[in-house]
TORPA-4810 file (N, C-alpha, C, O; in nm, 3 decimals):
<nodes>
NODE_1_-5.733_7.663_18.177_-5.813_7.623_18.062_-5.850_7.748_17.980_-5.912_7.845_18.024_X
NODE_2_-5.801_7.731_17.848_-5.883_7.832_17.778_-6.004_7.842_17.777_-6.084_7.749_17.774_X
NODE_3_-6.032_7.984_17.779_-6.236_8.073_17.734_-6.259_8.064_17.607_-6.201_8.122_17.515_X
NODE_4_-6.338_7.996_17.603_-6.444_8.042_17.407_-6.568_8.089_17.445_-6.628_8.059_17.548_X
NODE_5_-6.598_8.150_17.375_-6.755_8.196_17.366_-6.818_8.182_17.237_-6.764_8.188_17.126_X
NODE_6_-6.990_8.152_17.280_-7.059_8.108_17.159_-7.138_8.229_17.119_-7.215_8.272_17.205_X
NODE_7_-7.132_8.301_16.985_-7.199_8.384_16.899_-7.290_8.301_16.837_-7.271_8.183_16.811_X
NODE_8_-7.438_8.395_16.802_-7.478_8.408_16.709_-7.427_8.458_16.549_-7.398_8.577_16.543_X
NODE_9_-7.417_8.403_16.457_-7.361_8.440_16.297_-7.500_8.585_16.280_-7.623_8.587_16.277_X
NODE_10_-7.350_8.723_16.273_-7.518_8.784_16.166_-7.514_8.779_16.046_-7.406_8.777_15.986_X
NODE_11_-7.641_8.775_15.980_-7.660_8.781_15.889_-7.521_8.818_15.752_-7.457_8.740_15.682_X
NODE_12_-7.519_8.942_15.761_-7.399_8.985_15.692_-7.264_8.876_15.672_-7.194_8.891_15.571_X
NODE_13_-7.232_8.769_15.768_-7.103_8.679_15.764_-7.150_8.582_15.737_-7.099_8.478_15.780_X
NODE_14_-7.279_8.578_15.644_-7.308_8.420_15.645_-7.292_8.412_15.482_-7.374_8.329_15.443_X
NODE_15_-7.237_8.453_15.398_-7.182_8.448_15.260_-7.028_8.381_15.335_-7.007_8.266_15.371_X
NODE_16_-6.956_8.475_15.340_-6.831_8.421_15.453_-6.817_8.279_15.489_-6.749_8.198_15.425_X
NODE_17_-6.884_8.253_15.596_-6.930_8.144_15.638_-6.963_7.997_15.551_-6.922_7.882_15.571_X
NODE_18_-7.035_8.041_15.467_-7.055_7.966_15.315_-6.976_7.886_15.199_-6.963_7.785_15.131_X
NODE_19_-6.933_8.018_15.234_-6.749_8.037_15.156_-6.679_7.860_15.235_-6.671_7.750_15.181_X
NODE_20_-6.648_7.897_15.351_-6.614_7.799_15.441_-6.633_7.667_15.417_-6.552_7.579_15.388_X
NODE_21_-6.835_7.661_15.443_-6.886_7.500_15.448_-6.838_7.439_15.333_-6.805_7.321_15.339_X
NODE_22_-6.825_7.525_15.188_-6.812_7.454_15.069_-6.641_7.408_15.049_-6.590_7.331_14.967_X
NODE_23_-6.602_7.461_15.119_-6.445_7.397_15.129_-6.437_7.262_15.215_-6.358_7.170_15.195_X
NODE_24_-6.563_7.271_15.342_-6.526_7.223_15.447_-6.633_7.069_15.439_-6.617_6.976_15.519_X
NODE_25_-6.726_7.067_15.343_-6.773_6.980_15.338_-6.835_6.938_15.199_-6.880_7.010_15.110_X
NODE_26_-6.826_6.798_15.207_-6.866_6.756_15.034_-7.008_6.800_14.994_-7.113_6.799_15.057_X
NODE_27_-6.969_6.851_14.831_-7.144_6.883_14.800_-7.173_6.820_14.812_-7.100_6.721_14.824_X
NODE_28_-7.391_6.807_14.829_-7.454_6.708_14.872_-7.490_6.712_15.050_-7.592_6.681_15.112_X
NODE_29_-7.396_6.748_15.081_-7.361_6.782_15.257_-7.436_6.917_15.294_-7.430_6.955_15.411_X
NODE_30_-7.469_6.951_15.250_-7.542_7.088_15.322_-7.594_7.145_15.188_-7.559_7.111_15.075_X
NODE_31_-7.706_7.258_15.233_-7.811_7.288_15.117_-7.732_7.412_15.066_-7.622_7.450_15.107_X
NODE_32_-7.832_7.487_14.938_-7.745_7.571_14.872_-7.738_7.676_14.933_-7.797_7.656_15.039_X
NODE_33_-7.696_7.793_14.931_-7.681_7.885_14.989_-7.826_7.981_15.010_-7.855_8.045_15.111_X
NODE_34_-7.881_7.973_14.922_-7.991_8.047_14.913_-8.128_8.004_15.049_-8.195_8.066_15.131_X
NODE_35_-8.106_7.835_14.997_-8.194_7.734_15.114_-8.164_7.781_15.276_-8.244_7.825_15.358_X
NODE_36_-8.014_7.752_15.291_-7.956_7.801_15.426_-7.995_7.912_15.456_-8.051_7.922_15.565_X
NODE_37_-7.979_8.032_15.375_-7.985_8.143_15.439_-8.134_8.197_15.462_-8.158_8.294_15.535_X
NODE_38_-8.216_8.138_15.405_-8.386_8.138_15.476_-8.385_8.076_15.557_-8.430_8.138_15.653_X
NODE_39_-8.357_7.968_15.585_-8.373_7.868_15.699_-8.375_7.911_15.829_-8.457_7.899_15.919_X
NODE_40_-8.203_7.998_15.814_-8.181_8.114_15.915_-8.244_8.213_15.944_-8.280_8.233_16.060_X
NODE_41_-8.268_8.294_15.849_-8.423_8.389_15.860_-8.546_8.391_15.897_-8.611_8.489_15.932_X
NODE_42_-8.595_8.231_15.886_-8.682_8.188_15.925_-8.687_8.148_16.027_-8.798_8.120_16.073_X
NODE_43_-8.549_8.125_16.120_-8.541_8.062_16.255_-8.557_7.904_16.252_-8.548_7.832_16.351_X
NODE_44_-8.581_7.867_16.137_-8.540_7.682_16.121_-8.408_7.659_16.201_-8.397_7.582_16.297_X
NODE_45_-8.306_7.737_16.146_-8.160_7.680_16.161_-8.097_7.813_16.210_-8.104_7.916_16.143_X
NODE_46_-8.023_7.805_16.357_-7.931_7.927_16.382_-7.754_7.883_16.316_-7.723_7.766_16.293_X
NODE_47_-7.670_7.982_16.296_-7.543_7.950_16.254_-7.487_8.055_16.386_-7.532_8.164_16.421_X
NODE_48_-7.343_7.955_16.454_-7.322_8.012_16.557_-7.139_7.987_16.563_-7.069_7.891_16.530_X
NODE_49_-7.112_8.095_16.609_-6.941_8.055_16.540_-6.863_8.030_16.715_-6.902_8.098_16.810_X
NODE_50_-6.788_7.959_16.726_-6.686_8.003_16.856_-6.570_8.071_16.841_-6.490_8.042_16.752_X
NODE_51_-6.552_8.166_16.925_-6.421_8.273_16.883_-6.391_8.319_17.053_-6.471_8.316_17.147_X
NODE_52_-6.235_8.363_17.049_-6.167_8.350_17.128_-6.128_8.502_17.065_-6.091_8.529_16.951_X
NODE_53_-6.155_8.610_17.205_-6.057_8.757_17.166_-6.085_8.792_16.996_-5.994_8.798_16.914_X
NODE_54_-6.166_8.805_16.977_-6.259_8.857_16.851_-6.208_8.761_16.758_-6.267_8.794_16.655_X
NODE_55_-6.120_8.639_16.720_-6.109_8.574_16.657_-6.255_8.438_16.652_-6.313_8.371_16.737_X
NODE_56_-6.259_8.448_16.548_-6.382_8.295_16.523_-6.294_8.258_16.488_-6.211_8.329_16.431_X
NODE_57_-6.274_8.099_16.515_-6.219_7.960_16.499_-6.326_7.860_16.500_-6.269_7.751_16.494_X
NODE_58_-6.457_7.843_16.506_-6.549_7.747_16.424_-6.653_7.815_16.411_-6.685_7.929_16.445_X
NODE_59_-6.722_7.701_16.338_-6.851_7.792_16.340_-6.980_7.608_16.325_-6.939_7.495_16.298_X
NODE_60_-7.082_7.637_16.345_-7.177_7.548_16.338_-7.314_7.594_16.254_-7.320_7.714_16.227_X
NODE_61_-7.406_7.522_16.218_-7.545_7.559_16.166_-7.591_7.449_16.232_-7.559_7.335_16.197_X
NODE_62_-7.679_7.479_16.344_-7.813_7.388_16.373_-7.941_7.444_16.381_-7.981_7.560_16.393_X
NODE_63_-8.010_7.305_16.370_-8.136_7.334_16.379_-8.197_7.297_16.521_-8.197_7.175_16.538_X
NODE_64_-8.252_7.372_16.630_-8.255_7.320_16.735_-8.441_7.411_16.779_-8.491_7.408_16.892_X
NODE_65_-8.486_7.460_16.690_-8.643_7.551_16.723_-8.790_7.500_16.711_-8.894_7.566_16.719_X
NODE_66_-8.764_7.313_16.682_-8.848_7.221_16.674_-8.889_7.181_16.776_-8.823_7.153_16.876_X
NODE_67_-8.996_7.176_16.763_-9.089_7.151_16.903_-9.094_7.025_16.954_-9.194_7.004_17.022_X
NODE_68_-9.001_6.914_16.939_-8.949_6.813_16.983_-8.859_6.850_17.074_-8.841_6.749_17.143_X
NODE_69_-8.761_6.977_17.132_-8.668_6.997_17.158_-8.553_6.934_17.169_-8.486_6.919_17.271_X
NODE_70_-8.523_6.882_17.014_-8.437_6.811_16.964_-8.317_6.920_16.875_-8.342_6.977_16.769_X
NODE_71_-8.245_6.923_16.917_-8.144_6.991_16.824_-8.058_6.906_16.748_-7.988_6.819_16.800_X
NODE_72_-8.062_6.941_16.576_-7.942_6.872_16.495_-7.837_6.958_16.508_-7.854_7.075_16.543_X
NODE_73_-7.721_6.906_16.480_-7.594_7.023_16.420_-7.578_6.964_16.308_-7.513_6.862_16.283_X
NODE_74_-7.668_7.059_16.211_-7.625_6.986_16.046_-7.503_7.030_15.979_-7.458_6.977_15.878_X
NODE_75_-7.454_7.125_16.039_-7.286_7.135_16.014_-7.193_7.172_16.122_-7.243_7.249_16.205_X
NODE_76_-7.081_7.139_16.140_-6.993_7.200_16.220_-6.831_7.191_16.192_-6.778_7.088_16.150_X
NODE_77_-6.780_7.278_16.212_-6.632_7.278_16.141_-6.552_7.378_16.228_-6.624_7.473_16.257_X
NODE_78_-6.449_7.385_16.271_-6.303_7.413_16.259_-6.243_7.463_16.139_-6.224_7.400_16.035_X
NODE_79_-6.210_7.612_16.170_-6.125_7.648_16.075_-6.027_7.573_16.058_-6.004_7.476_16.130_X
NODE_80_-5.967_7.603_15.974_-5.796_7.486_15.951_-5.711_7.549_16.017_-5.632_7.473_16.071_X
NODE_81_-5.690_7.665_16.038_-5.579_7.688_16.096_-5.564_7.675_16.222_-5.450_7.675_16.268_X
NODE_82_-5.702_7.657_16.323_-5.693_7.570_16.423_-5.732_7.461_16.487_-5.783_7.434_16.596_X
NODE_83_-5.680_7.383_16.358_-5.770_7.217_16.390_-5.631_7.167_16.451_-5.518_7.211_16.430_X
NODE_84_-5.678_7.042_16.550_-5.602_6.973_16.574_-5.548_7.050_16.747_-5.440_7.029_16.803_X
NODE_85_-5.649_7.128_16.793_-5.614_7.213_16.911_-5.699_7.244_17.019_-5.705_7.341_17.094_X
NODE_86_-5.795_7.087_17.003_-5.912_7.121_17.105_-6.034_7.164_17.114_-6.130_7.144_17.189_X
NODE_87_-6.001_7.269_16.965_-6.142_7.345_16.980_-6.230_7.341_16.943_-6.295_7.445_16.933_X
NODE_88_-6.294_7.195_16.894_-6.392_7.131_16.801_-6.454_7.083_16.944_-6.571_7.099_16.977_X
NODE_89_-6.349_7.020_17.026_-6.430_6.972_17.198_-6.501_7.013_17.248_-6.609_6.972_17.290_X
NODE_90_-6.392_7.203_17.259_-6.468_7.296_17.328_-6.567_7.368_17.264_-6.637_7.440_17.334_X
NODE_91_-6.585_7.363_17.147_-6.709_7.410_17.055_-6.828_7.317_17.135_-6.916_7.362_17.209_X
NODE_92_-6.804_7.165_17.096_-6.927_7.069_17.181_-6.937_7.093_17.299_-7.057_7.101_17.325_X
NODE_93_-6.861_7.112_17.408_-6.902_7.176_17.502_-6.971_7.262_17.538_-7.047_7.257_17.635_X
NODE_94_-6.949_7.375_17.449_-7.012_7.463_17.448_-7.158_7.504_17.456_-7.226_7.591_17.510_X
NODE_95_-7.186_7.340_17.330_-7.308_7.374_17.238_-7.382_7.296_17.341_-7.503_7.313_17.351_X
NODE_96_-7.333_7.232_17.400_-7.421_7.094_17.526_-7.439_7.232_17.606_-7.558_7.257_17.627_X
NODE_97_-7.370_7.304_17.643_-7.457_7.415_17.773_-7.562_7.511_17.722_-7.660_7.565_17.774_X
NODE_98_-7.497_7.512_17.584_-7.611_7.618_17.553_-7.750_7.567_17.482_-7.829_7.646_17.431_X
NODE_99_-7.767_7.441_17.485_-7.866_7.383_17.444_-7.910_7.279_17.550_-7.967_7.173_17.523_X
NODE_100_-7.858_7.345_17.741_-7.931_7.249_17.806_-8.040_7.202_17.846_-8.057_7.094_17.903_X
NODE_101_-8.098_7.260_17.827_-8.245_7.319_17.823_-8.347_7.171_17.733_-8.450_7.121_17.779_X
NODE_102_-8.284_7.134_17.610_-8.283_7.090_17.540_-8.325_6.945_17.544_-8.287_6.897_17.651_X
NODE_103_-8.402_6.835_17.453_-8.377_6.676_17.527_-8.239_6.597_17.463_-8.202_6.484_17.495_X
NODE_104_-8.205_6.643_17.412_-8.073_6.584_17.323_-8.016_6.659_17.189_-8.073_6.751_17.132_X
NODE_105_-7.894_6.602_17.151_-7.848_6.742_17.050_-7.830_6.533_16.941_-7.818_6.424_16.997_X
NODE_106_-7.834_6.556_16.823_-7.811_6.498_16.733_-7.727_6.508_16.598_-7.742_6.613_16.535_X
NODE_107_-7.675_6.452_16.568_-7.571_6.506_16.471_-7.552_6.332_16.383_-7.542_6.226_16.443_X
NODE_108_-7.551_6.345_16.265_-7.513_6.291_16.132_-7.393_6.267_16.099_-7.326_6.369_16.086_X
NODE_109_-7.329_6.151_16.076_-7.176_6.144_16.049_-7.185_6.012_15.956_-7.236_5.907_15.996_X
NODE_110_-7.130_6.030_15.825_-7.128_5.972_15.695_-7.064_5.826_15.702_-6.949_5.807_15.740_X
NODE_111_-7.144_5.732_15.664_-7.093_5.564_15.732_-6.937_5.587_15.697_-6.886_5.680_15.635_X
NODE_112_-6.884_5.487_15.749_-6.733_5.453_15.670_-6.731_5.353_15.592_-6.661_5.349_15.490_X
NODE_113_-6.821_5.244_15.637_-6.840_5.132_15.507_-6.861_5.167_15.359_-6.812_5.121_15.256_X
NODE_114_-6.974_5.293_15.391_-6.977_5.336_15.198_-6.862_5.451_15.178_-6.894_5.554_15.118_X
NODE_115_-6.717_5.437_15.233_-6.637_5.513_15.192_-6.608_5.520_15.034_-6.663_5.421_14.985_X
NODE_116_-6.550_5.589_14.942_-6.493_5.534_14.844_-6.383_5.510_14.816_-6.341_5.462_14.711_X
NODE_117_-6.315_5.550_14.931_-6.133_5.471_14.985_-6.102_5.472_15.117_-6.194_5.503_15.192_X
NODE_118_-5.997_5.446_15.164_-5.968_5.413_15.271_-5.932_5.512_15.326_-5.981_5.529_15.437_X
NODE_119_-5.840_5.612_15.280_-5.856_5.769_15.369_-5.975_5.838_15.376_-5.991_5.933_15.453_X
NODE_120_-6.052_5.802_15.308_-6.181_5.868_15.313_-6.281_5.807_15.465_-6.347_5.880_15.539_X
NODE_121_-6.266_5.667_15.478_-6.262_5.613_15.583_-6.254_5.624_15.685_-6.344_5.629_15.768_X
NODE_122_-6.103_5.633_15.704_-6.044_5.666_15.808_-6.075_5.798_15.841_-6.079_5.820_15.962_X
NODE_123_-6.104_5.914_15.750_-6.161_6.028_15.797_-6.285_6.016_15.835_-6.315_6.092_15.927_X
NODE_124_-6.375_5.943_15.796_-6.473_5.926_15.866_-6.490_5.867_16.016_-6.565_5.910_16.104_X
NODE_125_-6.397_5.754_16.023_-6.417_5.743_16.171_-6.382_5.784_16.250_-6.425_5.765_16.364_X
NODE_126_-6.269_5.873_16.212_-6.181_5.975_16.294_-6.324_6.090_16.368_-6.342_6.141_16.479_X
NODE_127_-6.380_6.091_16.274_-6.552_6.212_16.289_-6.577_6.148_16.360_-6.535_6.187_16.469_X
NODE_128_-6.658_6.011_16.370_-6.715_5.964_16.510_-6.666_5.911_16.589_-6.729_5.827_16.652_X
NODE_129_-6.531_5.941_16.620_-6.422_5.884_16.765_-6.428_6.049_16.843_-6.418_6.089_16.959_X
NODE_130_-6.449_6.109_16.718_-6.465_6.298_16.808_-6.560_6.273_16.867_-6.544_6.265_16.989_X
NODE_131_-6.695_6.250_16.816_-6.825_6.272_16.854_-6.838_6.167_16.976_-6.885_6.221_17.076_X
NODE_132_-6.812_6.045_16.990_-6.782_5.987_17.090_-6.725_6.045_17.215_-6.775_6.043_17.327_X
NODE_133_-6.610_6.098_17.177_-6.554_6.139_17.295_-6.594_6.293_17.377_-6.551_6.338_17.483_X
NODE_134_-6.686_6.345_17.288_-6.774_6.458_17.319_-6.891_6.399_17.404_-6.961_6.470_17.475_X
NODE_135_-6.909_6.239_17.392_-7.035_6.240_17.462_-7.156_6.174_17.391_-7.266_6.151_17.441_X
NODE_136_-7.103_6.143_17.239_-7.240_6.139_17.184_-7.244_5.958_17.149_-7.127_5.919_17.150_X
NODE_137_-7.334_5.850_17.121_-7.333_5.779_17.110_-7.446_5.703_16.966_-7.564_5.729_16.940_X
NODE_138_-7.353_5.607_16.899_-7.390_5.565_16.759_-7.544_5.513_16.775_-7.556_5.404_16.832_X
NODE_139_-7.630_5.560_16.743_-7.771_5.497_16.776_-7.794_5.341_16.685_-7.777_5.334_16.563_X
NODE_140_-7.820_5.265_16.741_-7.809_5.127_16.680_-7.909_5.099_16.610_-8.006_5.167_16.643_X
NODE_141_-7.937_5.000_16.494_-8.074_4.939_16.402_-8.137_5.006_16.300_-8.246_4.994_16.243_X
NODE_142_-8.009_5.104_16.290_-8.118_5.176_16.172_-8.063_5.194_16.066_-7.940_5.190_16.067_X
NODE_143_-8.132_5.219_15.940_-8.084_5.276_15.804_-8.080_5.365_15.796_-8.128_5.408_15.901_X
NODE_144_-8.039_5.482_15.707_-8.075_5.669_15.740_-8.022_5.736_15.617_-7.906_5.697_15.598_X
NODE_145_-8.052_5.798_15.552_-7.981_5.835_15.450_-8.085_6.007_15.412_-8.205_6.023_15.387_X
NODE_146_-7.981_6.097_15.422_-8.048_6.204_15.436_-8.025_6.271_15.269_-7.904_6.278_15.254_X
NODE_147_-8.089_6.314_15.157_-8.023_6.400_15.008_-7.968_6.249_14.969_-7.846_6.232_14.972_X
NODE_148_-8.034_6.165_14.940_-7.918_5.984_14.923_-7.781_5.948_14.955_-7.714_5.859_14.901_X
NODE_149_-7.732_6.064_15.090_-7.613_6.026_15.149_-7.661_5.975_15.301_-7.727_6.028_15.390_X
NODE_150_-7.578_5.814_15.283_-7.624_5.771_15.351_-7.528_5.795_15.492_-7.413_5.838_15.482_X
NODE_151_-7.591_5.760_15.624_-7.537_5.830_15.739_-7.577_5.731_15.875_-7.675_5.657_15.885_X
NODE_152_-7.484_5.751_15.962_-7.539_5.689_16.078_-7.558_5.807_16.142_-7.480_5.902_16.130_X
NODE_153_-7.684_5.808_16.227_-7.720_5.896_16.364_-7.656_5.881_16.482_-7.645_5.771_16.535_X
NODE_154_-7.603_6.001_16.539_-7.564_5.963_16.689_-7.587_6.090_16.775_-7.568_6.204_16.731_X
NODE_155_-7.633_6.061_16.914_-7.695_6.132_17.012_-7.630_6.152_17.107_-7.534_6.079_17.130_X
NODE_156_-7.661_6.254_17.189_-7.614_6.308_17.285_-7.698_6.333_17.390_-7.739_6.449_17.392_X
NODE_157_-7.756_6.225_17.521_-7.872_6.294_17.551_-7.866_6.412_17.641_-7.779_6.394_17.726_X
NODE_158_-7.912_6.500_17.649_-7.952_6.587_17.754_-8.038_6.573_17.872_-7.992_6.557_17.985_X
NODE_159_-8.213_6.583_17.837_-8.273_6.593_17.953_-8.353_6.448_17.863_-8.467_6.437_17.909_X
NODE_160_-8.336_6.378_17.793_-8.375_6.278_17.728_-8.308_6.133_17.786_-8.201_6.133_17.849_X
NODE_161_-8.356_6.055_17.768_-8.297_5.922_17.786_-8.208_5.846_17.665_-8.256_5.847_17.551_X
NODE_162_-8.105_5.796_17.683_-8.089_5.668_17.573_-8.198_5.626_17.506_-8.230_5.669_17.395_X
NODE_163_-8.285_5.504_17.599_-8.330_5.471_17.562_-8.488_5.508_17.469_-8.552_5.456_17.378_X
NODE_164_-8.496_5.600_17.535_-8.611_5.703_17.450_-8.575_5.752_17.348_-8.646_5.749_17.248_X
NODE_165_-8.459_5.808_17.351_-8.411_5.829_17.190_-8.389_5.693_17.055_-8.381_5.699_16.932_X
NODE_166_-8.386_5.605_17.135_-8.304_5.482_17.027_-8.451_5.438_17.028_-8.486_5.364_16.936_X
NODE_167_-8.542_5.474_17.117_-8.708_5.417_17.031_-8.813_5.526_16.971_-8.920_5.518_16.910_X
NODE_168_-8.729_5.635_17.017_-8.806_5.715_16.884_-8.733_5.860_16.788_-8.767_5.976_16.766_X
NODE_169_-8.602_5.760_16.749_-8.533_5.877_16.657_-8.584_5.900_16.533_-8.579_6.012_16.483_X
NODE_170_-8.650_5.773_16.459_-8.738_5.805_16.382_-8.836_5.939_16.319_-8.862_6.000_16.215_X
NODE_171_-8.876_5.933_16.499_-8.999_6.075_16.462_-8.940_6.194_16.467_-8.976_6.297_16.410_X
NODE_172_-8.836_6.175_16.543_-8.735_6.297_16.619_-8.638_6.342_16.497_-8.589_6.455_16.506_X
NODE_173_-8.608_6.267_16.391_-8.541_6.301_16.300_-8.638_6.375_16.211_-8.621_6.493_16.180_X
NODE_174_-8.760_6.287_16.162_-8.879_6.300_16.089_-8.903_6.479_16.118_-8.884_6.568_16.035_X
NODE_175_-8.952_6.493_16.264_-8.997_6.623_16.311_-8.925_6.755_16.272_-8.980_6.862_16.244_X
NODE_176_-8.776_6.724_16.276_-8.675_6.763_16.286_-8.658_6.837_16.133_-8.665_6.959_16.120_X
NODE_177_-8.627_6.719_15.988_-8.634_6.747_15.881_-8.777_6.823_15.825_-8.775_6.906_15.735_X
NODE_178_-8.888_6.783_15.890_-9.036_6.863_15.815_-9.033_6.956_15.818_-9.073_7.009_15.714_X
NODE_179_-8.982_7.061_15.941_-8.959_7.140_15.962_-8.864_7.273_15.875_-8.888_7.388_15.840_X
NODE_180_-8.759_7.190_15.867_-8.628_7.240_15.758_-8.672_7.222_15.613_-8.643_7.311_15.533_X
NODE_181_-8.736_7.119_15.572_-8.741_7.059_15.443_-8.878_7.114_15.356_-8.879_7.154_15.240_X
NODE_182_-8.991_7.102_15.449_-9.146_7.117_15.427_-9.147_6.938_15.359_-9.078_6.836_15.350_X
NODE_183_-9.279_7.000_15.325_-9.359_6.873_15.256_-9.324_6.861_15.126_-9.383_6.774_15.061_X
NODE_184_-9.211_6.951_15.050_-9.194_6.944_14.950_-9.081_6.787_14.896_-9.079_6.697_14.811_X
NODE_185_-8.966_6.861_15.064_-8.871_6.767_14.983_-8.860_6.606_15.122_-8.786_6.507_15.119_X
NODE_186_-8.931_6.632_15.190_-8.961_6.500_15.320_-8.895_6.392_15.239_-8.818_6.310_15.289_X
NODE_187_-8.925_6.396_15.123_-8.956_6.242_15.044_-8.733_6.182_15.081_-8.665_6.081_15.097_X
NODE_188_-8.721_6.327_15.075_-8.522_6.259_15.041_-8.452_6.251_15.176_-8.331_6.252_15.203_X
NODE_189_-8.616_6.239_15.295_-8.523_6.172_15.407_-8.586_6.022_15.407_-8.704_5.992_15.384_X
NODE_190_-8.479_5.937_15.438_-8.510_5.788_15.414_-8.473_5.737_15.595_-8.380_5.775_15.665_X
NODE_191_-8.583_5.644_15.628_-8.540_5.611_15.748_-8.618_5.441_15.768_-8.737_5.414_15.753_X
NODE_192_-8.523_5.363_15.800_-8.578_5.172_15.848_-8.509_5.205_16.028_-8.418_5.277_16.068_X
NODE_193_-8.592_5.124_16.089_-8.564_5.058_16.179_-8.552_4.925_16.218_-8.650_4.854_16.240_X
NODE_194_-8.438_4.887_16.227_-8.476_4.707_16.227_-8.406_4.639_16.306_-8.423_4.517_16.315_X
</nodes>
């Protein structure tokens, strides 16, 4: 089996890095550069890359320093040149040991119903057949829409339960965003349970 190891991003590669998310994910999908890179400074959000023999081949931004000990991964990506080779698995692997400590890791993946075509779709569910098979599971009854992109939640528990999570992701998301967001912008996370 191949070795990866998980880095901390310094400072200095997180323009780099940036460079990346905006190729790697639709605007709207992650904040501006300026937002991110306090976040990080501030210890809201670490950015952490996996690399093999001084090569990085992904990289992630979560937020995991909330006193819920709830970790999001509000981004995560695979370079292109080695997608399709495992190492998005072994990235989640990764991130489950190094956040065992942890009650669950959470992560956001964009409905497929509000696709606006069918490859767009299909790329979306292709995202949560990964996340599935990493371990993580679609949390049921809820609405969610994080910046007015709307999203289903899905979990991974750690030292948490299922069922404790699916009765209070609400707050756990809530806790999660106040933190990252302040009281300024709370208002553009939207959450029903029903």
């Amino acid at each position: 089996m191949t070795e990866y190891s998980i880095r901390k991003i310094e400072n200095h590669e997180l323009k780099e890095i940036f460079r990346h998310i905006e190729k790697d994910f639709a605007q709207g999908e992650y904040a501006p550069y300026e937002v991110l890179y306090q976040q990080i400074q501030n210890g809201g959000q670490e950015g952490l890359a996996l690399y093999q023999a001084e090569q990085n081949m992904a990289y992630a931004i979560c937020a995991g320093s909330n006193p819920n000990r709830f970790v999001l991964i509000s981004l995560l990506a695979v370079y292109e040149q080695f997608r399709g080779q495992g190492i998005g698995s072994a990235f989640l692997r990764g991130l489950r040991n190094k956040y065992s400590d942890k009650q669950g890791i959470i992560v956001e993946v964009e409905k497929p119903e509000e696709a606006n075509n069918k490859e767009e779709a299909d790329n979306r569910k292709k995202r949560i057949e990964f996340y599935k098979k990493a371990g993580f599971y679609l949390i049921p009854d809820i609405n969610y829409s994080i910046w007015d992109v709307p999203m289903h939640l899905m979990a991974m528990p750690i030292l948490n339960s299922i069922e404790s999570i699916n009765q209070n992701i609400g707050s756990i998301i809530y806790d999660i965003y106040i933190q990252l967001m302040g009281k300024r912008y709370i208002h553009k996370l939207k959450f029903n349970h029903f």
